[in-house]
N, C-alpha and C positions, 0 to 999 in steps of 0.2 A: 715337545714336552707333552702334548696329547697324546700319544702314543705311549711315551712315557709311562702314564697317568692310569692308561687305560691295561698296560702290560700289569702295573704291579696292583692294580684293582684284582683283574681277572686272576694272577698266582693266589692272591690272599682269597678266593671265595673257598677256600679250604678251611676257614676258619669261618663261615659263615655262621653253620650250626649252634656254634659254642658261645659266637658272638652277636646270637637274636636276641637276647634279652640283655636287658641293664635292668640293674635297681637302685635308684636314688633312695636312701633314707638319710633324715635328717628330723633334727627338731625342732617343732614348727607351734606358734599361737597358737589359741583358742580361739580363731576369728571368724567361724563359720557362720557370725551372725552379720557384725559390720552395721554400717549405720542404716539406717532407714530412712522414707524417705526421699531421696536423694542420688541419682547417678554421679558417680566422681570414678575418675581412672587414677588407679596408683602407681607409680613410676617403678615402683623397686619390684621385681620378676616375686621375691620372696613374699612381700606383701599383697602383692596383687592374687597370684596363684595359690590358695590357698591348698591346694591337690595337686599342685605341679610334678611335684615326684611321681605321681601315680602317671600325669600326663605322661612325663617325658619320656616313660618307660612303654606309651602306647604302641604298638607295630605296626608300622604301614603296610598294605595290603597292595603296594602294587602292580605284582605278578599274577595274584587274583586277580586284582583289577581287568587285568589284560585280557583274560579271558571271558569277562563280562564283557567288556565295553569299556569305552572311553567314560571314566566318570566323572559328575559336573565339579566345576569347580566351587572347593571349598565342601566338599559335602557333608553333609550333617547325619547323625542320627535321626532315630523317629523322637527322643525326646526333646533334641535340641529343635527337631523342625516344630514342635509345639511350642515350644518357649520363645520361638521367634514370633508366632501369632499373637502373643500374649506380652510382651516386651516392650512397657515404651520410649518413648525417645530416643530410636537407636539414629545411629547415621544411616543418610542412604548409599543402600547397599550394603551395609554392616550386615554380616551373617554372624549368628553366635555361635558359642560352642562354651567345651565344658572348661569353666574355671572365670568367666565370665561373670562379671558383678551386674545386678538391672535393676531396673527398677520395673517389677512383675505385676503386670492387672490381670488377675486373674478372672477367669467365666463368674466362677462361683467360687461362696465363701460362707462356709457353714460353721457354726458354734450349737452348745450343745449344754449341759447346764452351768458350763461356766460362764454363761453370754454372759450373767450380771458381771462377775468382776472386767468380763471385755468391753462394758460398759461403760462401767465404772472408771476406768483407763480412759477409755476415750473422751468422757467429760473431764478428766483430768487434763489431760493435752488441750483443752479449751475449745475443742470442737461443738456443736451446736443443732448440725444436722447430716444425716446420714448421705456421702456421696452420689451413692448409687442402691438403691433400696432394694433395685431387682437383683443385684448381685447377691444380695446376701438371703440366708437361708439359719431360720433359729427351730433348734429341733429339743425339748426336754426327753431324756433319753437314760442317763445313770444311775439316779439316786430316785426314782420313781415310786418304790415302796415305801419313802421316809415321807409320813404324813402329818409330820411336825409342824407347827406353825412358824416357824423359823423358814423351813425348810417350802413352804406354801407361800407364803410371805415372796422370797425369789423368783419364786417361778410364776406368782402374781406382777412382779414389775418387769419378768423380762416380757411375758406376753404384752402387757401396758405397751410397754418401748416398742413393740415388733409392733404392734395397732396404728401407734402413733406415727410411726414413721411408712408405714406401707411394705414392713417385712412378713413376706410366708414364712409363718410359725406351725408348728406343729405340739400339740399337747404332749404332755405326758404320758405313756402306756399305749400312745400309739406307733410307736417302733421307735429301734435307736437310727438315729442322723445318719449313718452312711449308708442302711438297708433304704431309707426312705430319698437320699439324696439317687442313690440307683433306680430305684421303683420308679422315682416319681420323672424322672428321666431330668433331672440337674447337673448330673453329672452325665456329661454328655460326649461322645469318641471326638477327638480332635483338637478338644478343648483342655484345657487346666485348672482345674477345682482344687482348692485349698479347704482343710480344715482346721480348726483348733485340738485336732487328737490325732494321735499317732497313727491310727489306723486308715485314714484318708488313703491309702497307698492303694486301697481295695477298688476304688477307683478303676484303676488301671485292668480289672477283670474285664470292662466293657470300651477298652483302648480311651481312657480319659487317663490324662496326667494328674494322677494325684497325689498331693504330696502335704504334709505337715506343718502347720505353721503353729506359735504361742500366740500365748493371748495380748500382749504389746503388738504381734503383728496383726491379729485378729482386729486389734484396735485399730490400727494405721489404715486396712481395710474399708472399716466404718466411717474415717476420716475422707480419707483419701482416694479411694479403691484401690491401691497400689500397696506394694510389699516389698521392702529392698531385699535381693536375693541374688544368691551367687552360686549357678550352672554347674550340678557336681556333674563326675566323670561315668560314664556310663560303660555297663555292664552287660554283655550277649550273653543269653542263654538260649543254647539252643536243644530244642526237645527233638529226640529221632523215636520211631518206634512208635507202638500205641500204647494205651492205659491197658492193662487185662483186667478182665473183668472180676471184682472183686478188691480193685485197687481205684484210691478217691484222689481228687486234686489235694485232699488231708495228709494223704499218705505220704506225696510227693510233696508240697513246701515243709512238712517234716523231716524227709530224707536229703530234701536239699538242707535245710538250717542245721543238721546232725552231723552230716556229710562234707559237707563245705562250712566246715565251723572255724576257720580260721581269720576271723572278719575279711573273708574273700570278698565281700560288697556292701561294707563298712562303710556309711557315709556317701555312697553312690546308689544312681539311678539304672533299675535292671530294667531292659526288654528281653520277652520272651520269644521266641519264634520258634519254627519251624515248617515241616512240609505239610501244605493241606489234606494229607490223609493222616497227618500228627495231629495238629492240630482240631480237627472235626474230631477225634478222639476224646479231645476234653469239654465238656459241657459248660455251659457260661455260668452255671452255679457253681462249679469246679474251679473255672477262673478266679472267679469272686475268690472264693476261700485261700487260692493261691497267691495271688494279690496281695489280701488280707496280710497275710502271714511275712512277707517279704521285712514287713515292720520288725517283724520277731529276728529273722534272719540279720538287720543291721540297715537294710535298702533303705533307703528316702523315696522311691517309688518303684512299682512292679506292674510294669506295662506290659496289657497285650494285645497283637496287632488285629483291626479291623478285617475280619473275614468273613465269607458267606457264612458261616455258623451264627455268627455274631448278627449280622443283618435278618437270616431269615428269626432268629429271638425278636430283636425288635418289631420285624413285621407282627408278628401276632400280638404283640404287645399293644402294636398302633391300633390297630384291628380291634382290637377289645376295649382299648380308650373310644374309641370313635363308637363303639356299637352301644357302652354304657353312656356316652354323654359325660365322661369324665374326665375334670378341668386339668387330668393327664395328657389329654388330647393337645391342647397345645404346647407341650416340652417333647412328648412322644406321639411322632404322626409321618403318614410316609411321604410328607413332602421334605421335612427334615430328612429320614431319610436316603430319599434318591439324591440330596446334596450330597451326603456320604460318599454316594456309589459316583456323582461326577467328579471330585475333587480327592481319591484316594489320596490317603498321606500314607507313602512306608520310608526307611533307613532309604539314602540315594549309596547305590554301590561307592566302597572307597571308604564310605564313614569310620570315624577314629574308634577304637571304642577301649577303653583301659585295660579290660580283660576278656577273655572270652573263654565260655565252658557249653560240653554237651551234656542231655543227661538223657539216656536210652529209659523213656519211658518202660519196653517192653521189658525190663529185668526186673521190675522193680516190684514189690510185695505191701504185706498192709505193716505200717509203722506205726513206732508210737515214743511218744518223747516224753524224757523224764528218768527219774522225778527230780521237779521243781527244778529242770533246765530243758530248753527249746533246743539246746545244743546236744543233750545228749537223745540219740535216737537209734531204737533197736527194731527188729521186726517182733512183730506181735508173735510169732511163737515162740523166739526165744524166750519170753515175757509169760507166756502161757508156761512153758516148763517150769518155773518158780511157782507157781501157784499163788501171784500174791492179791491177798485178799480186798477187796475193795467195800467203806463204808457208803460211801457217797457218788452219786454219776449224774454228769449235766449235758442235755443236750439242750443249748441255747446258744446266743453271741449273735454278732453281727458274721462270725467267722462263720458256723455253720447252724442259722437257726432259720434256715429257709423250707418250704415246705419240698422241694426234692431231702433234705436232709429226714425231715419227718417219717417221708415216706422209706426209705433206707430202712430207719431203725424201725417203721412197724413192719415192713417187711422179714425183717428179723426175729420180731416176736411172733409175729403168725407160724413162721415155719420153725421156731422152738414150740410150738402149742401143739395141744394133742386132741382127738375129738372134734376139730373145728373151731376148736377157741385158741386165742392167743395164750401165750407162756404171762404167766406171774413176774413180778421184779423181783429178786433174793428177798428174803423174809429179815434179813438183815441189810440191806441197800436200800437207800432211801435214793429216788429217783427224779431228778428236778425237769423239769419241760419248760422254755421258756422261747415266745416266738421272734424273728426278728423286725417282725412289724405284725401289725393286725392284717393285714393282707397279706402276706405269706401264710398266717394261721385259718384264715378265711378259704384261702388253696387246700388245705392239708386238712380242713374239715370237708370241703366238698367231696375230696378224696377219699375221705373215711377212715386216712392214717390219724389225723389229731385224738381221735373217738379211742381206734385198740391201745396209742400208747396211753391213755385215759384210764380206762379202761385195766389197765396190764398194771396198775399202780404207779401213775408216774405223778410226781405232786407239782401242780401248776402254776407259775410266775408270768404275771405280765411283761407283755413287749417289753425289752430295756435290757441296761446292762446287768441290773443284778449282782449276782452272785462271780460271774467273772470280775467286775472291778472288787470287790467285794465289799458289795453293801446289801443289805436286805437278808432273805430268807436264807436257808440253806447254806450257811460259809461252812467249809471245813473246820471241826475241833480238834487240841491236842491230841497227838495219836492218833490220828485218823488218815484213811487214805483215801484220796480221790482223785476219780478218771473222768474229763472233760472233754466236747466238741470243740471248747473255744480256744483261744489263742496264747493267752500266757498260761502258763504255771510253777512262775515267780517264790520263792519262799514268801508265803505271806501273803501272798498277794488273794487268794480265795479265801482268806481266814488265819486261821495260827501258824505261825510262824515254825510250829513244831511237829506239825502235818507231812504231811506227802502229796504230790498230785503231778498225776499223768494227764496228755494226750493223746487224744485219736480223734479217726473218724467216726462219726455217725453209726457207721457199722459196729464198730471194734466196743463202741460206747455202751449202748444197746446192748448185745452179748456179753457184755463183762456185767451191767444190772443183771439181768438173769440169773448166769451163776455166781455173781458174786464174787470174781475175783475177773482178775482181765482174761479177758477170751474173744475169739474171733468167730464170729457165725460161718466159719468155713467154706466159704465163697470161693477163695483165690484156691488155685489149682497152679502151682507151680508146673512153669514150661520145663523142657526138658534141657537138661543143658546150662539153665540159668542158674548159676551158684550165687552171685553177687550183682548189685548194681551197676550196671556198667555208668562210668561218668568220667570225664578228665577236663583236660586245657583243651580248646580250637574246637570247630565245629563238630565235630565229628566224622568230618568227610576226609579221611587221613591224606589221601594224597595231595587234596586241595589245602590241607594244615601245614603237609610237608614243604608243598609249591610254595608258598608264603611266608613258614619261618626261611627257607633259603634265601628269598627274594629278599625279604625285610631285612638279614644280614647282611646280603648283596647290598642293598643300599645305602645300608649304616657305613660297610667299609667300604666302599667308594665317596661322603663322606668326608670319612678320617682319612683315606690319600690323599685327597685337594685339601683337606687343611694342611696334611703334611707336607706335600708338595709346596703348599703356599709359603708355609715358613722356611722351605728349603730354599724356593726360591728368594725370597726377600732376604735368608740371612745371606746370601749369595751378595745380591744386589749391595746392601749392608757391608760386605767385607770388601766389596771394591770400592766400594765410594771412601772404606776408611782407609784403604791403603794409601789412594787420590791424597787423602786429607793429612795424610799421619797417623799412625799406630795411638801414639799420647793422646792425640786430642779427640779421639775416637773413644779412648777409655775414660777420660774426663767426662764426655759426653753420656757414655752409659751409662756410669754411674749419675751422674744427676737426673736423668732421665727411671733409673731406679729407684730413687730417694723420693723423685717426685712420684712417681706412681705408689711406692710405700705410703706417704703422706695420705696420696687421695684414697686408699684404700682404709685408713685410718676414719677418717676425714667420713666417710661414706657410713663406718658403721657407729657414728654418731644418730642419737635419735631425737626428735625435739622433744620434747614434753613438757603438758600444754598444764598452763597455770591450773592447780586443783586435783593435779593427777599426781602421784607418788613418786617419786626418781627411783626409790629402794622399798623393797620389802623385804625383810625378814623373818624367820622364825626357824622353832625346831619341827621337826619333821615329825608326823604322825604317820605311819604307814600302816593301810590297807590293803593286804595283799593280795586280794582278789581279782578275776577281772570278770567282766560284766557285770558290776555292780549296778543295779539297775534301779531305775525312779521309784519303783517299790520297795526296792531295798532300804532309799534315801529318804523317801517321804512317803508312810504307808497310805493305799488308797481309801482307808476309812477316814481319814483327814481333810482327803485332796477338800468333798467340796462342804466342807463347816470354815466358810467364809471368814468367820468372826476370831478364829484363833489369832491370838497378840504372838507375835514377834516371842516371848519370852516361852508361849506353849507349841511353837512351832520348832524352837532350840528343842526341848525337853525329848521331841519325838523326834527328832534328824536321828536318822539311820538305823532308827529302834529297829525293822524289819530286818537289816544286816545284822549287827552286833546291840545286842541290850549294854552292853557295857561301854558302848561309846561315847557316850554323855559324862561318864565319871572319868576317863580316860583323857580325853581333849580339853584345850583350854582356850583361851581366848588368842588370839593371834598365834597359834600355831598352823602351821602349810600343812593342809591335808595332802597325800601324795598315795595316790590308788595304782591299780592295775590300768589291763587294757580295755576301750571300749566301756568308760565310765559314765554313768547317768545313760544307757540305751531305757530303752523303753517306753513311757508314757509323754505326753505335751505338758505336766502339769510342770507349773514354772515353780512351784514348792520344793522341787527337789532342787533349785538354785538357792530361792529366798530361806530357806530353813538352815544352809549351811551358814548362807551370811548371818543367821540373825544368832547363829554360836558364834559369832567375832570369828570363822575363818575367812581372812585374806584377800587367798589364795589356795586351789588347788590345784597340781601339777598329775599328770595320768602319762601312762602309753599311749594313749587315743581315748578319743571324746565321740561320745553319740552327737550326733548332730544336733538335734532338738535339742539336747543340753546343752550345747554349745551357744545358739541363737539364745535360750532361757540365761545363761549366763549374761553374758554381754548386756542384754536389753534390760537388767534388775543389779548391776554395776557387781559382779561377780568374777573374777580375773580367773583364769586357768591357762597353763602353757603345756606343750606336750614332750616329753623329755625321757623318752623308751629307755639311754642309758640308765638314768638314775633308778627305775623301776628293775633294769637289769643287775645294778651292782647290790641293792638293795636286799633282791635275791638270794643272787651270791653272797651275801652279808650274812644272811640267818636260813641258808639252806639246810645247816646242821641242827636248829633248832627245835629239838622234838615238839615242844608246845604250843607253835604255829599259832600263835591267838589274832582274833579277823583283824585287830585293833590295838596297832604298837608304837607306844613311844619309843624312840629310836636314840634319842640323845644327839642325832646328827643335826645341824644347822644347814639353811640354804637362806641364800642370800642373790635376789635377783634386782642387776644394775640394769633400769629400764633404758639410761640412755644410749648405756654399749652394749645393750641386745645382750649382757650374757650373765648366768646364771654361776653363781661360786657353792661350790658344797662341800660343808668340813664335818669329816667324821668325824665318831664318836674318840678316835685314836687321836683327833689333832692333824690327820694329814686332810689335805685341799685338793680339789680340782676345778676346771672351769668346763664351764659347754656353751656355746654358744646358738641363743635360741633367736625365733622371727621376729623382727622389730615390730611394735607396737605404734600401730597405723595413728595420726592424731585423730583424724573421725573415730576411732573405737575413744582413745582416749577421753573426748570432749564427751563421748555419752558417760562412762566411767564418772568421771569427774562431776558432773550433773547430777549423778547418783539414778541414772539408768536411762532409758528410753523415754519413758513418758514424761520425764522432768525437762529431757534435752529437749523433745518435742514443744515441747510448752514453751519453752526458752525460746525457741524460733519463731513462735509462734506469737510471744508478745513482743518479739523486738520490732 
């Protein structure tokens, strides 16, 4: 029979090719938050793997493998070998990996001016005093030019609370939280730093795992040090080729998020890699910004590997703490350090990874994205042939407000200048500067860049987010266009809603102030030869892509012969033992044996559901038929942090930034039902609490940002994900010339929580059913509770 086995394996590797890849889809919860708290294993593969489709379709590597080495067993990614140092209660010997539920202590855990409300949560949950006080990290950062007494008032009791309890706090207008979690070396390689904003992922510039949490988790933190969290699937990129000069790490997370806009790493964690002469190509300010940006892109983090680049930055970094006497010295010093360089962490050959993409630095040019999408990205000269004119230009953010970025754009005005003086800003461009800490500003004045762009007319905002969240000086007005350094540009999200606004680099930025409309300081020198990006699937190394998808087919269909075989054999076995027995009683037997297996399968997609939680929900269908609707969209960011809005002013403004007419359109217990990759964007958990407090539900998507996923759940917000229904929906009003964002449908849906399946009756009277992910009782019991902080309290006085 081995031979057998072994003949009809080796005939079928003819189908290898065809048959490397699978794609599981299916529709699946909104569970990406899950309870908190608490480690528990859940039985059912659907409940448990919240990403399992994506797992199952991962490709083993092990004809690569073979020509590395024997690789260890179980091996991990570099993300998951971090999240094991950081995971507790596991079993021993438990290794993790991606789809994995934990209970996460993270290094570090920084908030930012929404401490108070993560406060406020955590005295709600009945807590009393802060777990671990050195963990945590409170930085005022966003709303720094609102000099309100309201607004004074906050940031007077968050610093109180950070006194009282012995957190490093950082003022006002002395940088935003993730330049200063870097600077001040908190965020540190090897480790896993959490934050309350979406941008924590920047992190990963300086090989630290950074990733996103809300402010229920922010609170559990304060409580607990611990965060319930569930291991997504991880994403290779690999970089070939170098940067040419005139091209920024800007350029690139723009050409990757324009390029790869298919939520290719949607709700997963990317590492970046490549070869040490790729690598040493990109500058760790360049990291940073790439990092940064990953958030834009869909990633939950964007990690890069620990290399002599990275090391010799630190050193001088140490070097400078130790010569100032500066209380940086103990986070950043080269005994920390040479720990680094003992205990290297990279990927162990063999690791799984969901997907895997190359991307030929050397092809690539200056980009720029837009307007008002991170998804659409063109190169900066097609964009210079249109001549479009620009009112407004920012170079600030935590994305690129560092003083190598300073120094870029005065570079740029000096060699537009004539006579020895730097170039003017357009007589029509108003020009914002804004640093990413007071020590990057402190760099970029010793340098003598802060001075000419000064100088050249740029108008000056302190450290913080400013104008990218959009609050303070300088927001974009009606009709107006604007070209930014930083990281979104969101409809709305920098000002009016009826604006324009591009990205670029530092460079691209700079030159388009000048003359006034976007333009590039002409730097890049296109190589010969290079017409397009080069970028695909696998690493880049083709023969070694080729060795591997062969192999990982070769493996799949050897496989599927031994199951085939198996059941060949056994119905084999089966038909002798029924000849033995009789024909009849053999057929008696199947059949009962089928009846009963029908039963348990029935029997199985039963769900319990826990007193206080809903059996059914209904309503009519409101359809939004965008995709990336995103937290600015939902809840615009001049709202996020005016604490004091009631429930009934927070309805009023849900989705103003998408559709003004949404609020007259929706009613009270109608199913909101959007596109794909709904609520991506920001941590602010308003984009959950604003839908619930218009009486919606439920909301049903093609796919869910993560962050709004966990935002849902932990503020009792339900959402299921259900690609058909957004597909036929489609199809429904494809013919529609009038496309409006915001439509009532007339169709009903009706979801049975305890047989997992969801009924939908059009507008015509006919039906369908789909059958979606059973609703875990832990998600349930926080639902029912009426979210996280109420379940928390509940456990907490029993």
């Amino acid at each position: 029979m081995t031979a057998l086995r072994r003949a009809i394996a080796f005939n079928a590797s003819a189908l290898a090719v065809r048959q490397a890849r699978t794609s599981i889809t299916r529709s699946r919860l909104l569970l990406a938050s899950g309870a908190q708290f608490r480690n528990y294993t859940l039985s059912s593969p659907r409940r448990q793997q919240a990403f399992q489709s994506q797992i199952d379709s991962t490709p083993r590597s092990s004809v690569l493998q073979s020509s590395l080495g024997a690789a260890p067993a179980n091996p991990q990614t570099l993300t998951e070998k971090i999240v094991q140092l950081h995971a507790d209660g596991l079993l021993e010997g438990k290794k993790v990996r991606a789809g994995d539920y934990i209970t996460l202590r993270p290094h570090k855990s920084m908030t930012h001016d929404n401490s108070w409300p993560v406060i406020t949560k955590y005295m709600e949950m009945g807590a009393t005093s802060v777990k671990d006080n050195r963990q945590v990290v409170m930085t005022l950062d966003h709303d720094v030019q609102n000099t309100s007494e309201q607004n004074l008032r906050k940031y007077r009791l968050i610093e109180e609370f950070a006194n009282t309890h012995g957190i490093d706090f950082y003022p006002a207008k002395h940088g935003i939280g993730h330049q200063i979690m870097i600077e001040e070396g908190y965020a540190w390689p090897g480790t896993v730093s959490v934050a309350s904003d979406s941008h924590s992922n920047m992190y990963g510039g300086v090989g630290c795992l950074g990733t996103a949490i809300v402010r229920s988790d922010a609170a559990s933190v304060l409580a607990t040090s611990t965060v319930f969290w569930q291991i997504p699937p991880t994403v290779k990129i690999t970089f070939t080729g170098v940067l040419p000069p005139g091209v920024t790490g800007k350029d690139t997370i723009i050409a990757l998020c324009g390029l790869l806009n298919k939520d290719d790493v949607l709700n997963m964690c990317v590492e970046f890699t490549g070869s040490e002469q790729t690598l040493a190509s990109i500058p760790i300010s360049e990291r940073l910004t790439i990092a940064n940006m990953t958030t834009e892109w869909g990633a939950l983090s964007g990690l890069f590997p620990v290399d002599d680049k990275l090391i010799s930055w630190y050193r001088a970094r140490a070097t400078l703490a130790a010569m100032s006497n500066s209380p940086t010295k103990d986070r950043i010093n080269h005994e920390r350090i040479d720990k680094l360089l003992e205990n290297p962490m990279v990927a162990d050959p063999g690791a799984k990874y969901a997907k895997e993409f190359y991307f030929n630095l050397s092809t690539l040019s200056p980009f720029v994205a837009g307007p008002n999408s991170v998804k659409v990205a063109n190169p900066v000269k097609n964009l210079e042939a249109q001549d479009i004119a620009v009112d407004k230009a920012y170079l600030l953010s935590c994305t690129n407000g560092r003083s190598e970025d300073f120094a870029a754009a005065a570079r740029v005005f000096r060699e537009a200048g004539k006579d020895g003086k730097p170039a003017k800003v357009h007589p029509r461009v108003k020009f914002y500067l804004a640093p990413a800490s007071v020590a990057e500003q402190k760099m970029a004045e010793d340098a003598g860049d802060w001075q000419i762009l000064e100088q050249s007319g740029a108008q000056l905002l302190p450290a913080g987010c400013g104008p990218c969240i959009g609050l303070g000086t300088g927001l974009l007005e009606e009709g107006q266009v604007g070209i930014s350094a930083s990281n979104r540009n969101y409809k709305g999200r920098m000002g009016s809603p009826k604006a324009l606004c591009y990205l670029a680099s530092p460079e691209v930025v700079a030159a388009s102030a000048i003359q006034g409309k976007i333009a590039s300081p002409g730097w890049y020198q296109k190589p010969e030869g290079v017409e397009k990006v080069v970028f695909g699937e696998g690493s880049g190394d083709f023969a070694a892509d080729k060795a591997r998808a062969v192999g990982d087919a070769f493996d799949k269909i050897l496989g599927e012969m031994e199951s085939l075989i198996g059941a060949a054999e056994g119905a084999a076995e089966g038909a002798a033992e029924g000849a033995a027995e009789g024909a009849a009683e053999g057929a008696a037997e199947g059949a009962a044996e089928e009846s009963a297996s029908l039963a348990a399968t029935e029997e199985e997609t039963l769900t319990t559901v826990v007193p206080g939680f809903p059996e059914k929900i209904e309503g009519e269908i409101v359809f939004c038929d965008n995709d990336n609707i995103n937290t600015d969209g939902i809840y615009p960011g001049k709202y996020t942090y005016q604490d004091g809005l009631t429930p009934e002013q927070m309805a009023k403004v849900c989705m103003e930034n998408y559709d003004t007419e949404f609020g007259n359109i929706i009613k009270p217990n109608d199913v909101l039902v959007t596109g794909f990759n709904f609520g991506c964007g920001s941590s602010r958990e308003q984009a959950a609490t604003s839908i619930l407090a218009k009486q919606i539900p439920l909301v049903v998507a093609g796919s869910f940002g993560n962050i709004f996923s966990r935002n849902s759940i932990n503020n009792a917000l339900l959402g299921i994900e259900i690609p058909k229904l957004i597909e036929r929906l489609r199809e429904a009003y494809k013919d529609d010339a009038a496309k409006p964002l915001t439509r009532r449908t007339g169709w009903k849906l009706l979801w049975d929580v305890r047989r997992s399946k969801v009924t939908i009756t059009e507008q015509d009277g006919s039906s369908w059913e789909q059958k979606v992910g059973e609703m875990p009782p832990s998600v349930q019991e926080i639902v029912a509770k009426g979210g996280v902080v109420k379940w928390v309290q509940s456990k907490m006085q029993a």
